[in-house]
N, C-alpha and C positions, 0 to 999 in steps of 0.2 A: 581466448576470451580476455582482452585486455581490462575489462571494466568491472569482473567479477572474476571471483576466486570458486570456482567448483568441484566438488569432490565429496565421494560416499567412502563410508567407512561403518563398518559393521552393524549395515541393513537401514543408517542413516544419511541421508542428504545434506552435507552442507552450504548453501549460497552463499558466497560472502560478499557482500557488493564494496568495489573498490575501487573508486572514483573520485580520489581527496578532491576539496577539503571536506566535501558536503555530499558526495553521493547525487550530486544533481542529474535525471535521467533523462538521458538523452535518448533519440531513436535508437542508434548503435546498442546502448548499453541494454535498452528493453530487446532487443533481438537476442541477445545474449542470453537473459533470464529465460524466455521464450525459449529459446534452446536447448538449454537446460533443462527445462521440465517437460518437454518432448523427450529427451533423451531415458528422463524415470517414468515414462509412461506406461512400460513393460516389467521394470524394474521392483522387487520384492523388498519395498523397505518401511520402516515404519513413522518416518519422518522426515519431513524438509525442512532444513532451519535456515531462518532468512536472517543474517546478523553484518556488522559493516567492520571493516578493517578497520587496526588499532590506527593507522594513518588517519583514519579521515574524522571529523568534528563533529558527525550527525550521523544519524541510521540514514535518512534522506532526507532532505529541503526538497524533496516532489521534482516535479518533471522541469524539462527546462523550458523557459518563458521564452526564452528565443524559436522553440519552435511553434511555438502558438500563430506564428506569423501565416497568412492567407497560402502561403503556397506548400507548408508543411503540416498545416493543422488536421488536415484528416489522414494523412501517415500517420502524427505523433500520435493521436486518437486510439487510432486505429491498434499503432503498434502495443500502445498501453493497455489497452482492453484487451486485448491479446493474454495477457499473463493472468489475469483472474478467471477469463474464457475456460485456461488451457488449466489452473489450478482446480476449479470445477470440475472440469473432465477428467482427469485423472486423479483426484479423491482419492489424494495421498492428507495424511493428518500436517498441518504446516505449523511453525514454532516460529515466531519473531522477536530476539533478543535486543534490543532497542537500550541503548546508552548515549545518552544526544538528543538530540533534535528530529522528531518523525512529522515531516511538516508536508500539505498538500497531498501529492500523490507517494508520499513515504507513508502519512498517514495512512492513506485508504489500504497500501499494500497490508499496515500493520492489521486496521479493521476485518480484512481478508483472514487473516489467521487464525485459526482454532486455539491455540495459548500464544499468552502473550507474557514477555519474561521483562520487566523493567527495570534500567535503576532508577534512584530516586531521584536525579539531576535531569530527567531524562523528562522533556514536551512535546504534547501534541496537540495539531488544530490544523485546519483548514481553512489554509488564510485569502484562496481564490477570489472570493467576491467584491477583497479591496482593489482586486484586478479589472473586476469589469464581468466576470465571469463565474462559472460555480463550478465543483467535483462533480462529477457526473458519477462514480463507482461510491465516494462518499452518501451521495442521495441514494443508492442503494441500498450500501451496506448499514451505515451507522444507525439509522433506525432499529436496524434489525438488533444492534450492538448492545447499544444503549437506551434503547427508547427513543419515541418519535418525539416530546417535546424539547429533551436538549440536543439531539442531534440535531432539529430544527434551529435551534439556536446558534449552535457553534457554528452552522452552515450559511446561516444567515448574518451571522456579526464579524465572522471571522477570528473566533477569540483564539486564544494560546491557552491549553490548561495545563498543571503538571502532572508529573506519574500518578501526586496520591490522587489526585481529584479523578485523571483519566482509570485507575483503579475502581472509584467509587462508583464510578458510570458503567462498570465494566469492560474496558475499553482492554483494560490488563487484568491477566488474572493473578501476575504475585509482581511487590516492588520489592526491589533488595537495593543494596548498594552494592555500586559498580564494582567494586572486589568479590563480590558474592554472586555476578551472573553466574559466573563458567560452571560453579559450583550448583546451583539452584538449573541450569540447561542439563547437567551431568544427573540429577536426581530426575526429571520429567523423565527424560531418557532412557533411565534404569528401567522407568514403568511401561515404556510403550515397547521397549527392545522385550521385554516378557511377554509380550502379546502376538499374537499372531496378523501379519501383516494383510494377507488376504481379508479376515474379519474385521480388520482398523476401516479398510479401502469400503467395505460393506457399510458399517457406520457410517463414513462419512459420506454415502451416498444418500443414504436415509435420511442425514441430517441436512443435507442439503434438500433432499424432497420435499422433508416438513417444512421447509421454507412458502412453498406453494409456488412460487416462481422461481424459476431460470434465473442466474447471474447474466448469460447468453443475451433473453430476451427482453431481460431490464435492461441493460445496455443498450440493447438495438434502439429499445427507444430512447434513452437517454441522447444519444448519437444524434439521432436525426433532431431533437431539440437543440444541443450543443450546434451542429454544422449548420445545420438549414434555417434554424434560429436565431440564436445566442448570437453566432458568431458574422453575423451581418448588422448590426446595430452598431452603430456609431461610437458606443461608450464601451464597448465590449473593446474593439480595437483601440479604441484610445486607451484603455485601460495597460493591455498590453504595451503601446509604445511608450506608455510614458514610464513603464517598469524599464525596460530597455534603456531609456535616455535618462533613469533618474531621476527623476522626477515626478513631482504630486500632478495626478490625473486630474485633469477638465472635464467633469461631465456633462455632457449635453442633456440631460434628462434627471434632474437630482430630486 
């Protein structure tokens, strides 16, 4: 797995995604996470922590905008939804240490996570819609996160907040500073390595129930809005080319 660093170590998951400088995810790279959480789908452990190698500048800058292009937009889609699908079904407790920049679909991965470990340098937002387009797994989850009025907000304006702000929305559940993750990941850990793994997997099934819907079948719909909608209007694709060429988007419909 050239894109992530993977390994368990007593009854916990490490993923390390490692794709300097930014963590940008490419199809390749989300095959890999995919993989990965296939592989502890049988596995007795009490945690999967999602955190980015010291190399690179960001937990993630979200998915790559080059494949948003017409002839890979429903692989990349597809391969993406994949990983919240597959972290649902197997309702293992998940942990995202986030030092950097957790932007677009780094965000959403982070939203995904049952704790969230921050330092205080460390931003989040959903910056899609200056694109031409919206998060599809964000309009999911972040409701659920934070509440429906500022999730509404950051989804629709595209803002950037920081750790404390994203703390105060719930978005994180502790901010330390960057010296103080490993330490503040090593204390969560202590608590969940005492508990019994089968009962965590039961919890987080129920918590996902109490939701009332599926990750699965909110997506499906999100999907066919995204593909069969979204992504046939003229400012959706403008939006992408002109991310590509650098340049400030012309919208046809403003």
């Amino acid at each position: 797995m050239p894109d992530i660093q993977f390994r368990i170590e007593d009854r916990v998951a490490r993923m390390t995604l490692a794709r300097p400088p930014l963590n940008v995810l490419n199809i390749s790279m989300m095959r890999e996470i995919t993989a990965a959480l296939t592989e502890l789908a049988q596995r007795e452990i009490v945690a999967i922590v999602f955190d980015a190698d010291k190399a690179c500048r960001a937990f993630s800058a979200g998915v790559a905008i080059e494949e948003h292009v017409e002839e890979t937009i429903f692989q990349m889609l597809d391969t993406f939804h994949a990983i919240f699908r597959q972290l649902e079904q197997i309702a293992k407790p998940t942990i995202a240490v986030v030092d950097g920049a957790a932007l677009g679909g780094g965000c959403e991965l982070v939203a995904a996570c049952d704790i969230v470990i921050a330092s205080d340098r460390s931003r989040f937002g959903q910056p899609e819609i200056k694109l031409g387009v919206f998060p599809p797994v964000a309009a999911v989850m972040l409701p659920l996160v934070m509440g429906e009025k500022r999730a509404r907000e950051l989804i629709l304006t595209g803002e950037i907040i920081d750790a404390v702000e994203a703390s105060r929305l719930g978005l994180c559940n502790h901010v330390v500073p960057s010296a103080h993750l490993d330490g503040k990941l090593l204390e969560v850990l202590a608590k969940l390595r005492e508990l019994s793994s089968t009962s965590l997997q039961f919890a987080r099934q129920s918590l996902d129930l109490a939701r009332g819907r599926t990750i699965d079948a909110a997506l499906t719909q999100q999907e066919n809005i995204y593909l069969h909608e979204l992504m046939k209007t003229a400012d959706a694709n403008e939006g992408i080319k002109a991310f590509m060429e650098k340049r400030k988007p012309v919208w046809r419909h403003r």
